[in-house]
PASEBA-1860 file (N, C-alpha, C; in nm, 3 decimals):
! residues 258
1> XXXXXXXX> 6.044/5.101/9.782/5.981/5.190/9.686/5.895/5.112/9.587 ~ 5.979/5.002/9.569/5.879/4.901/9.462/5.761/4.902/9.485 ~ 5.754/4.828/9.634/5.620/4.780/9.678/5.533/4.889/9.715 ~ 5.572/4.987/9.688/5.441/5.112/9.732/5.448/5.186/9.603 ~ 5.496/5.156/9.539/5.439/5.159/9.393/5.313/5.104/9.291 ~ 5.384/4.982/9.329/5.266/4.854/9.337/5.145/4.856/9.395 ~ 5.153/4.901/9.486/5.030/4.881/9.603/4.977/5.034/9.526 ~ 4.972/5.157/9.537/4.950/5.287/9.503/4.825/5.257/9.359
9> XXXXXXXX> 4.916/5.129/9.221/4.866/5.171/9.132/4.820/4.969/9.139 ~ 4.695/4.965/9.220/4.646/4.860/9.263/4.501/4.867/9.280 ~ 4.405/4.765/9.297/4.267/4.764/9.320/4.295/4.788/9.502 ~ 4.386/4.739/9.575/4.410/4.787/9.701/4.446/4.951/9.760 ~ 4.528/4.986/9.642/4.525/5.127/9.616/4.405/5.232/9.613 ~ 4.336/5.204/9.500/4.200/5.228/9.514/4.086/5.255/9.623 ~ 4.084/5.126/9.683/4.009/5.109/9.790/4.062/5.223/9.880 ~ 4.229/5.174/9.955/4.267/5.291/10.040/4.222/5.449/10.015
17> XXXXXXXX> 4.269/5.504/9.898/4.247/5.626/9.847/4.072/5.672/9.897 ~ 3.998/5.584/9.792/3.847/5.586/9.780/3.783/5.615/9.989 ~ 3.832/5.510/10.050/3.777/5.503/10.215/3.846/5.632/10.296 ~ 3.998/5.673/10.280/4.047/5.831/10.318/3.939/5.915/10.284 ~ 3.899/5.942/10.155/3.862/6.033/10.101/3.671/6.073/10.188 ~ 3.645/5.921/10.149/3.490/5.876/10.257/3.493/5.919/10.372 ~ 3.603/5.876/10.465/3.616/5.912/10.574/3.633/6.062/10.605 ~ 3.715/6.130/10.533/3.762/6.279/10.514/3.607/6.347/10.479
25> XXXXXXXX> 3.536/6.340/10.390/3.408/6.329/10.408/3.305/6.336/10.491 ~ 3.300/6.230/10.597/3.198/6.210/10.663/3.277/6.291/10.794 ~ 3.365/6.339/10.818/3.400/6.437/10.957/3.385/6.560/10.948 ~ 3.398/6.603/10.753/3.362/6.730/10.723/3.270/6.729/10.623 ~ 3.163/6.697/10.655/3.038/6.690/10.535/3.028/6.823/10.446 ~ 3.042/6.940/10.539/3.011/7.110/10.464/3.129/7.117/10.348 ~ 3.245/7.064/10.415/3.345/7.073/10.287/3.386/7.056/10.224 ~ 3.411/7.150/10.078/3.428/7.094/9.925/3.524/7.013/9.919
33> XXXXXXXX> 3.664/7.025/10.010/3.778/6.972/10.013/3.769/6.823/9.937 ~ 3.721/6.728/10.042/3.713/6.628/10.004/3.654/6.550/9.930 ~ 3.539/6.625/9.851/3.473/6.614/9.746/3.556/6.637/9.616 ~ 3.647/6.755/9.609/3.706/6.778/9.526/3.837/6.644/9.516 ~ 3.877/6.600/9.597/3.986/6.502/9.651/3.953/6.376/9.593 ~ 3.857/6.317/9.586/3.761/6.197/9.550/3.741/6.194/9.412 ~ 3.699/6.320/9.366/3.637/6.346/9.216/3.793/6.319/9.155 ~ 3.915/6.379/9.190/4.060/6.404/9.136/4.139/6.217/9.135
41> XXXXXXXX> 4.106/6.160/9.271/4.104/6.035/9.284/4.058/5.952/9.164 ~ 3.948/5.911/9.164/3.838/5.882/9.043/3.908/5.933/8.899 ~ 3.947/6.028/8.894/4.032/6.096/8.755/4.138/6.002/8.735 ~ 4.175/6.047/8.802/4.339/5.966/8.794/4.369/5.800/8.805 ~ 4.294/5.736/8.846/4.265/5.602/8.881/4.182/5.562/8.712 ~ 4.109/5.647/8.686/4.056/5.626/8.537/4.151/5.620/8.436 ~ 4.231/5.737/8.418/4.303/5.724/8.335/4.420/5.644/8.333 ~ 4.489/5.592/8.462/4.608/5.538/8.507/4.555/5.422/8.448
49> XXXXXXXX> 4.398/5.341/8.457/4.337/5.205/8.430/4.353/5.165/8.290 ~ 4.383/5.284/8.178/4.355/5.294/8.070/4.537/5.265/8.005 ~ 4.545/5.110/7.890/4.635/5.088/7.884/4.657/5.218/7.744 ~ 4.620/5.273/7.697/4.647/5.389/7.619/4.731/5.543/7.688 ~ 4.673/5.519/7.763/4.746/5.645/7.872/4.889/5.576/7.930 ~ 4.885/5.486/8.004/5.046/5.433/7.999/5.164/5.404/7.868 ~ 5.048/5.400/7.775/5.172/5.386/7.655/5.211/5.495/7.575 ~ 5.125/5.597/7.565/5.166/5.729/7.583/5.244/5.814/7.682
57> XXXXXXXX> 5.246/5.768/7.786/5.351/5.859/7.924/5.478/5.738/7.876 ~ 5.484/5.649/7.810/5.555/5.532/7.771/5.678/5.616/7.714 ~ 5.629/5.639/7.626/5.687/5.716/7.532/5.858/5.794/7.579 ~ 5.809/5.843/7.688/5.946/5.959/7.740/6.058/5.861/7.767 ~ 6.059/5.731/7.793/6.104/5.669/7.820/6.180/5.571/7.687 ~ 6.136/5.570/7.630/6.171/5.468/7.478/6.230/5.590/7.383 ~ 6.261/5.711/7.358/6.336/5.825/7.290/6.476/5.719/7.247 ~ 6.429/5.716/7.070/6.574/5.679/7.013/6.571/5.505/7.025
65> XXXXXXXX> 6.452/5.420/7.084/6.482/5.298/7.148/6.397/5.235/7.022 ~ 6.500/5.130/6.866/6.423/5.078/6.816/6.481/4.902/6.813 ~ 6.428/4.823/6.721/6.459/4.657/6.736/6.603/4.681/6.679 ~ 6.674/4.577/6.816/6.829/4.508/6.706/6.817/4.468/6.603 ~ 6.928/4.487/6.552/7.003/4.464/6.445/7.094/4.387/6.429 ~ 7.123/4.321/6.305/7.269/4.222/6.378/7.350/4.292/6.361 ~ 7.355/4.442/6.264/7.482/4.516/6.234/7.500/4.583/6.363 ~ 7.427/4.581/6.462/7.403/4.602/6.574/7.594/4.588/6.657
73> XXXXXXXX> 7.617/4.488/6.639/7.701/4.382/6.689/7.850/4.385/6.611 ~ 7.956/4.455/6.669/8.082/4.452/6.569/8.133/4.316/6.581 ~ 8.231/4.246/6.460/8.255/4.162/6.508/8.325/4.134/6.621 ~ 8.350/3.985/6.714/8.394/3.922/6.839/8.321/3.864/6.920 ~ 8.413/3.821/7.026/8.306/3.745/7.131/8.188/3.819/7.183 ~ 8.120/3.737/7.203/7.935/3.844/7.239/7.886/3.770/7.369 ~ 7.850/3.817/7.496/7.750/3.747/7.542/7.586/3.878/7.559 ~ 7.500/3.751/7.611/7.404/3.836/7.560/7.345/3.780/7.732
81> XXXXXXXX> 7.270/3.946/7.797/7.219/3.951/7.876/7.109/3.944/7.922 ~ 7.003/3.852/7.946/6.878/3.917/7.954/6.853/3.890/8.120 ~ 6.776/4.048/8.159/6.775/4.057/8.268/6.574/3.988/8.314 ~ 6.596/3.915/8.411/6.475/3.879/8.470/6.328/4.009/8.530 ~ 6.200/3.934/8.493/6.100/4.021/8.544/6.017/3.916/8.641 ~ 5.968/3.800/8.631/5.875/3.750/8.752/5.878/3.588/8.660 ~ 5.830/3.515/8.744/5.835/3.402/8.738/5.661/3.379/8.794 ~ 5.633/3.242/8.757/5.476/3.158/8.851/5.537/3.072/8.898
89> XXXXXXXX> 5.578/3.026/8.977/5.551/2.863/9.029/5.450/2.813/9.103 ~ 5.351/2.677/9.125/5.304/2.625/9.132/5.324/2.473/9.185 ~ 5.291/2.423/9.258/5.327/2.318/9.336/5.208/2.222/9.353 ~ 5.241/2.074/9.353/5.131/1.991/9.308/5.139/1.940/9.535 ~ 5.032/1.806/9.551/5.040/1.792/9.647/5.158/1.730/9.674 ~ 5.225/1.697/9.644/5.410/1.614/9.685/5.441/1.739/9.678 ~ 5.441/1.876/9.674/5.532/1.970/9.692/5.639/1.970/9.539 ~ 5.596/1.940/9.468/5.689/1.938/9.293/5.644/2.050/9.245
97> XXXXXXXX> 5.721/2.135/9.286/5.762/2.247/9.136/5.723/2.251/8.965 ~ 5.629/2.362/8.950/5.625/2.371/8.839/5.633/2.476/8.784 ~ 5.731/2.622/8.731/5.780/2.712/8.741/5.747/2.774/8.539 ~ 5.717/2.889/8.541/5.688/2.933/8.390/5.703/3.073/8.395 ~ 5.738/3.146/8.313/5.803/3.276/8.307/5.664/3.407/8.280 ~ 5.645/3.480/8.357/5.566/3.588/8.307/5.541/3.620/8.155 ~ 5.444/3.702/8.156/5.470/3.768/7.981/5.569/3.888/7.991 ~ 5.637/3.912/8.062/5.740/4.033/8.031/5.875/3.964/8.002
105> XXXXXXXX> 5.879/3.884/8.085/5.965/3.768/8.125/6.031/3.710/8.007 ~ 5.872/3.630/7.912/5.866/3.594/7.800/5.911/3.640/7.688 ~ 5.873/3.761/7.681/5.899/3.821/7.566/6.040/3.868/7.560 ~ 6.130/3.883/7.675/6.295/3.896/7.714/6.338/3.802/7.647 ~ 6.278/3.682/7.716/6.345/3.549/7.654/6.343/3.533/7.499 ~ 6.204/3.576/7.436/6.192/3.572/7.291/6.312/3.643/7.205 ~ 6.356/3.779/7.278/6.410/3.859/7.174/6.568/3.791/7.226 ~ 6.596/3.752/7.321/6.704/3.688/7.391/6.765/3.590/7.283
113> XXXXXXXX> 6.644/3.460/7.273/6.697/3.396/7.173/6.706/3.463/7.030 ~ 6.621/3.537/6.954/6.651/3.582/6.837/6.762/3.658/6.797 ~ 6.841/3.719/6.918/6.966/3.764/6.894/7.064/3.671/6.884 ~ 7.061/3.552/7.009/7.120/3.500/6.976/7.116/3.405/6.863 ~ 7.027/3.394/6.786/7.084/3.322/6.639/7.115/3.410/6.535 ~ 7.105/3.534/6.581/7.118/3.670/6.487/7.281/3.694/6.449 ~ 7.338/3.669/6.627/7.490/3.693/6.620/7.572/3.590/6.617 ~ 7.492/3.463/6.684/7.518/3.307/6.740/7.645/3.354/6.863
121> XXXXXXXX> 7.568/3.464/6.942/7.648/3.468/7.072/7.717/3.389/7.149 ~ 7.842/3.369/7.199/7.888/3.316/7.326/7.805/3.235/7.397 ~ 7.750/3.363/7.438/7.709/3.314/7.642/7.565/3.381/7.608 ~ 7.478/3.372/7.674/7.387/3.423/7.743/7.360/3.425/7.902 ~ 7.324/3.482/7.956/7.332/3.522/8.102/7.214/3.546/8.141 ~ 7.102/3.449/8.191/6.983/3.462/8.234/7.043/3.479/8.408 ~ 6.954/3.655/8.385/6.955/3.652/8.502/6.839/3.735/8.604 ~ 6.840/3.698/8.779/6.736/3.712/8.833/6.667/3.637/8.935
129> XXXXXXXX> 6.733/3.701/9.052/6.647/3.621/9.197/6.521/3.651/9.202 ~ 6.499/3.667/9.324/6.379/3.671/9.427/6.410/3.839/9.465 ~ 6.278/3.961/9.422/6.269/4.047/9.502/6.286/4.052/9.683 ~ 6.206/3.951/9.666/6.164/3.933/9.838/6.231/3.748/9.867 ~ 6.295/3.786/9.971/6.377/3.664/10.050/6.297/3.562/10.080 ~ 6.187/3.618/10.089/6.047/3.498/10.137/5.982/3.460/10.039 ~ 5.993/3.501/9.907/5.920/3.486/9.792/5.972/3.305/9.756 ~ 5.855/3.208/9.746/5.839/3.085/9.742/5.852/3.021/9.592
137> XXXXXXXX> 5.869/3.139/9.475/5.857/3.105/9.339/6.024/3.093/9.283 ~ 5.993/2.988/9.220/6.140/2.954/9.114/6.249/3.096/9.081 ~ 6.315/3.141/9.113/6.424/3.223/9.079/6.388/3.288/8.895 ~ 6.394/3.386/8.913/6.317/3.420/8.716/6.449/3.318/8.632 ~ 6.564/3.389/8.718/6.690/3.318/8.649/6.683/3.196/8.557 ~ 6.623/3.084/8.643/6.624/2.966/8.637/6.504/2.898/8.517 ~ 6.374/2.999/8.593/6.294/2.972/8.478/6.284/3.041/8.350 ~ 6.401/3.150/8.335/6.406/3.206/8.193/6.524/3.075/8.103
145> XXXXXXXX> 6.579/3.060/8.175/6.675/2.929/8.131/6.612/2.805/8.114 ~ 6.522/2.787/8.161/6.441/2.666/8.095/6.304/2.706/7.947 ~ 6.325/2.835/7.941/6.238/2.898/7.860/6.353/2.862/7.728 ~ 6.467/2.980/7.720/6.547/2.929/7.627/6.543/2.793/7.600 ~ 6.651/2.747/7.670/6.620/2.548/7.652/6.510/2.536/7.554 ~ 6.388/2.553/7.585/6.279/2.476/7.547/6.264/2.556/7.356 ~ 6.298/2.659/7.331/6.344/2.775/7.229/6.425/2.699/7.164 ~ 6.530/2.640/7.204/6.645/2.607/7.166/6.800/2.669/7.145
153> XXXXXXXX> 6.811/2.719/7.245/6.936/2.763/7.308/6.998/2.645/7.361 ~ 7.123/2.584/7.305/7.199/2.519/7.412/7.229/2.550/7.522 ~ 7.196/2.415/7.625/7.205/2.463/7.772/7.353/2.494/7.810 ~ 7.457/2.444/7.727/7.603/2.443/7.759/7.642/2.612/7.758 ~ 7.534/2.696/7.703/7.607/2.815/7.630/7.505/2.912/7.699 ~ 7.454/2.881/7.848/7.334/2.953/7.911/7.413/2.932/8.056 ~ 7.430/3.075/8.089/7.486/3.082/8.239/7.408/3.162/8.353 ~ 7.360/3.109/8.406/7.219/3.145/8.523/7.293/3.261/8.630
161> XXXXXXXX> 7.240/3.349/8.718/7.251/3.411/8.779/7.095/3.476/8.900 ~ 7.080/3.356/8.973/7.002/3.424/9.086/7.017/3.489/9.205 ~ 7.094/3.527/9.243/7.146/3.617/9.368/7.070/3.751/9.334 ~ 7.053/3.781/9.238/7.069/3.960/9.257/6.835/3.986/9.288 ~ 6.826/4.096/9.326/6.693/4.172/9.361/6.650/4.235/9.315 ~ 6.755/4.356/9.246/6.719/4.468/9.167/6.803/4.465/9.038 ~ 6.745/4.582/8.951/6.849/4.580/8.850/6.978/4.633/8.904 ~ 7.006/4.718/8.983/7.125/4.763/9.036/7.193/4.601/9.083
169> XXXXXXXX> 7.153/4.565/9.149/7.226/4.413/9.196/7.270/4.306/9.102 ~ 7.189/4.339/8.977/7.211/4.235/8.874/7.352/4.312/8.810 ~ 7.338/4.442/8.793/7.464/4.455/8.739/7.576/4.476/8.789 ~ 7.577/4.493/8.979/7.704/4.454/8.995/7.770/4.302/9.007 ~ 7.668/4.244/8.984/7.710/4.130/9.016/7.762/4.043/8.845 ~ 7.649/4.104/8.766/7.662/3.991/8.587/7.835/4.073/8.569 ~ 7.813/4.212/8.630/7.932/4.247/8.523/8.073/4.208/8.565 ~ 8.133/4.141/8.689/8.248/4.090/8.723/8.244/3.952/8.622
177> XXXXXXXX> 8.106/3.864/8.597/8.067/3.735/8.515/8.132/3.758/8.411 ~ 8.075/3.903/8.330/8.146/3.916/8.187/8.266/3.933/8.198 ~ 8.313/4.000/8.277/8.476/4.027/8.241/8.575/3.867/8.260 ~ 8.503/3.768/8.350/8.531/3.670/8.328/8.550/3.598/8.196 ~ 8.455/3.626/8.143/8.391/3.571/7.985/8.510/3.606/7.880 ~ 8.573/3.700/7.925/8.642/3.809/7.806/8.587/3.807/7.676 ~ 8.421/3.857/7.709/8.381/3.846/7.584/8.423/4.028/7.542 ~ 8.397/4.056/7.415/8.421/4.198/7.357/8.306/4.261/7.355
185> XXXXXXXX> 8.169/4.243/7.331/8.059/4.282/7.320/7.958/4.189/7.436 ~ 7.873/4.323/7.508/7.762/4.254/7.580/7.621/4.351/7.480 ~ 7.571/4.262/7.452/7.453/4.264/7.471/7.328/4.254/7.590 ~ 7.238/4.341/7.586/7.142/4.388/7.703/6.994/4.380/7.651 ~ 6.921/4.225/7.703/6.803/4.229/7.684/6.717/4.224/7.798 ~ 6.560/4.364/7.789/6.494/4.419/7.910/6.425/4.446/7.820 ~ 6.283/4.480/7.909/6.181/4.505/7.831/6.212/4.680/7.796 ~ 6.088/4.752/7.688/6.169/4.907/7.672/6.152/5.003/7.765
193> XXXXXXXX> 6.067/5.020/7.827/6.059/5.093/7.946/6.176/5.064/8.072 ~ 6.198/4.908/8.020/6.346/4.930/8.126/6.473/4.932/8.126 ~ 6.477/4.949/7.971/6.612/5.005/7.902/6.670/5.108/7.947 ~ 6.636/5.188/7.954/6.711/5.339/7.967/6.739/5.313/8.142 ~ 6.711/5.274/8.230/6.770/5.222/8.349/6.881/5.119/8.362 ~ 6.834/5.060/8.303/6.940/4.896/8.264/7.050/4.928/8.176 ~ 7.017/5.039/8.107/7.151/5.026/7.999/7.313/5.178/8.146 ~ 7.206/5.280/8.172/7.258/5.333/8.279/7.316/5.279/8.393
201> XXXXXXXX> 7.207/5.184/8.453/7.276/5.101/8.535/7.416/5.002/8.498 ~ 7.392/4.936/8.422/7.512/4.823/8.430/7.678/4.914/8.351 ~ 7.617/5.047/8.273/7.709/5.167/8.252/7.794/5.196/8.360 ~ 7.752/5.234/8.495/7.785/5.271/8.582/7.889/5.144/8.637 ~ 7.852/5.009/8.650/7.913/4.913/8.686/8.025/4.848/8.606 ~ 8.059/4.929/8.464/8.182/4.937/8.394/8.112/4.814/8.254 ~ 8.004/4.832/8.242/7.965/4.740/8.111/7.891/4.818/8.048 ~ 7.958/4.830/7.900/7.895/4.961/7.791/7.812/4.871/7.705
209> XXXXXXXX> 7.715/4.842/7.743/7.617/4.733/7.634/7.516/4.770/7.545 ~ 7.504/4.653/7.401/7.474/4.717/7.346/7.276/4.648/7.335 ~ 7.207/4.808/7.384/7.067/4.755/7.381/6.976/4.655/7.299 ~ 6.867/4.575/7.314/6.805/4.478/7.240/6.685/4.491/7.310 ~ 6.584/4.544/7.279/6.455/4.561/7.339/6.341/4.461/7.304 ~ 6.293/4.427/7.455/6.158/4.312/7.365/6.061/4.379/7.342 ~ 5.983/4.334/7.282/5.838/4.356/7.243/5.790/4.387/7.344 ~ 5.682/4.479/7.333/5.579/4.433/7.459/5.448/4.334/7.443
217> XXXXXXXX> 5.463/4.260/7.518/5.382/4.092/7.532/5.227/4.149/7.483 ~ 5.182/4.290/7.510/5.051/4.300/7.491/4.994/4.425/7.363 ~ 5.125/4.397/7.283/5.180/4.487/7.174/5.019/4.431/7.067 ~ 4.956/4.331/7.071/4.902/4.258/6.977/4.714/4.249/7.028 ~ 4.693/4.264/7.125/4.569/4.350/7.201/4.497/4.408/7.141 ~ 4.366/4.373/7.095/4.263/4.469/7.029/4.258/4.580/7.061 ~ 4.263/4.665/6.974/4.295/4.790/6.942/4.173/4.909/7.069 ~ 4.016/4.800/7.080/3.975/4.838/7.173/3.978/4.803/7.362
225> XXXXXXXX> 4.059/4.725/7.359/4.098/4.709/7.480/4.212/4.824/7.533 ~ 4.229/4.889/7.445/4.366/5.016/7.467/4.319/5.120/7.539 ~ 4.191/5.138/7.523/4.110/5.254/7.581/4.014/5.196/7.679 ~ 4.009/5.037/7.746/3.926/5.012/7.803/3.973/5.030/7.958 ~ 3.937/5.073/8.062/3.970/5.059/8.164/3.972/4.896/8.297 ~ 4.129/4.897/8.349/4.118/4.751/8.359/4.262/4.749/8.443 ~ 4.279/4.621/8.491/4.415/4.559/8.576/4.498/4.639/8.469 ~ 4.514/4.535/8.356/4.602/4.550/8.286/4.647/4.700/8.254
233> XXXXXXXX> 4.576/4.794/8.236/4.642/4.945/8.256/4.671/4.956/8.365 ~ 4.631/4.963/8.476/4.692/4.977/8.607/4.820/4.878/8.627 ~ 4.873/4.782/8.561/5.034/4.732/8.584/5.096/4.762/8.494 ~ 5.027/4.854/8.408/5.113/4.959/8.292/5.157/5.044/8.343 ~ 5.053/5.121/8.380/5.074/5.241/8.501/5.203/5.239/8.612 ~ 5.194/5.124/8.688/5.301/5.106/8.771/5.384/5.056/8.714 ~ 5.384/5.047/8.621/5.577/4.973/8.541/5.610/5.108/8.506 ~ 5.541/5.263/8.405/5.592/5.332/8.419/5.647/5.386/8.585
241> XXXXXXXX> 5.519/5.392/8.652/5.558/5.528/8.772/5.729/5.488/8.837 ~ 5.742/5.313/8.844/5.834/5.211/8.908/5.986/5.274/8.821 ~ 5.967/5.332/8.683/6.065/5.277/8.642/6.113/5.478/8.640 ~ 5.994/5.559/8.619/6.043/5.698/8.640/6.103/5.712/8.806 ~ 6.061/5.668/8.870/6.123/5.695/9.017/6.211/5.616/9.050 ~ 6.247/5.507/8.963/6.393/5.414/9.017/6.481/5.492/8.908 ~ 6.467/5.563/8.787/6.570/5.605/8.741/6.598/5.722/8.883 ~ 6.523/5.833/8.899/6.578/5.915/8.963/6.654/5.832/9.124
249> XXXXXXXX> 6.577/5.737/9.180/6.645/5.730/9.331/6.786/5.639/9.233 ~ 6.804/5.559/9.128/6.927/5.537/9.112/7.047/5.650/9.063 ~ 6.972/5.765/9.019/7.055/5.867/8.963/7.118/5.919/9.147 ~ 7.036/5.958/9.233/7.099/5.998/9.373/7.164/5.884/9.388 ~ 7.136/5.790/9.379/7.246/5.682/9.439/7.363/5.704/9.371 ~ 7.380/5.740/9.288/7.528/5.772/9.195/7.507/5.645/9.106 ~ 7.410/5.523/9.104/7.395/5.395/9.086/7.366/5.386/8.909 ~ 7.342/5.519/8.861/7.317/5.508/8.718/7.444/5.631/8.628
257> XX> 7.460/5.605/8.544/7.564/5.724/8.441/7.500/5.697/8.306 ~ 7.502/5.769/8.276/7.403/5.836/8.172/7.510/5.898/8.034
END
């Protein structure tokens, strides 16, 4: 579902849509059909491009969702979660690794550490494989843990987790970790659009955590780039459409509680 999400709200997307529509076209030249089909295409591809229109459909999603607090946090043991979004790696000619965290990624990690000197948490739990088994880039896990590090999080007090694919996988898997921990409080850091999944999800997997939302990385964006049409609205676009249709296929899965 991911990946035809992705692809849908894409310059590859586009193209596909745009050449159907051409083609649909040129077999029925007399008919409005596909004229009308193209023009609706073109609509929607406009506005989807536009990072103002994703942060407005944003919205349904963030209800009630504002920055932690440390009163946030009753007292006791705390670990603090932040769940992985994408990684770069890069490789020189010896094949050496050089691995750096997205801006969604980033900004997890940012609010990650600020809690933790907020509460001076336990544990933190960077976590986050590889979507895809073939995917050749550093584990997010690994490179959100060298992000902290470099922040200044002690590495002694940072516990990695790359196995999991999805958020569903991350939380069956972090939440057997915590109960290990016997910590009393988890904390849950995701970007806000993927809160209300993440906090449902790892609910369901018997961990009642308490939310910490990052920023969004492009929160700071001239005010006219909001209305400009571009990539960057179109991977707005698909972080919403990704995250309205994984709540519902995790709600059929029984995979979310609410």
């Amino acid at each position: 579902m991911s990946d035809v999400v992705s692809f849908v709200f894409s310059p590859g997307g586009i193209v596909a849509w745009t050449l159907a529509c051409t083609i649909a076209l040129t077999l029925r030249p007399t008919s409005s059909r596909p004229r009308r089909v193209l023009l609706a295409v073109a609509v929607l591809y406009l506005l989807a491009s536009m990072p103002i229109v994703a942060n407005l459909t944003s919205e349904v999603l963030l209800i009630g969702r504002i920055p932690f607090q440390r009163t946030d946090v009753p007292p006791g043991r705390t670990a603090i979660v932040v769940l992985g979004s994408g990684s770069v790696t890069v490789r020189n000619w010896d094949a050496i690794p050089y691995s750096t965290v997205d801006p969604w990624a980033a900004s997890r990690v940012l609010e990650a550490t600020r809690v933790f000197r907020a509460i001076d948490a336990d544990w933190i739990i960077s976590s986050g494989g590889h979507a895809h088994r073939d995917d050749p880039a550093v584990p997010t896990g690994e490179s959100m843990r060298d992000a902290l590090v470099q922040l200044g999080v002690p590495l002694d007090r940072i516990v990695v987790e790359t196995r999991s694919r999805t958020t569903h996988e991350e939380a069956i898997i972090v939440a057997p970790m915590l109960h290990s921990m016997q910590v009393d409080h988890v904390v849950l850091v995701t970007s806000d659009t993927h809160m209300l999944r993440s906090i449902c999800t790892f609910r369901a997997a018997g961990v009642d955590a308490i939310p910490a939302i990052a920023r969004n990385p492009y929160a700071d964006d001239p005010r006219r780039t909001r209305f400009t049409p571009g990539h960057r609205g179109l991977q707005a676009s698909s972080a919403i459409a990704h995250e309205i249709f994984g709540i519902a296929y995790y709600a059929a899965r029984g995979w979310c509680r609410f």
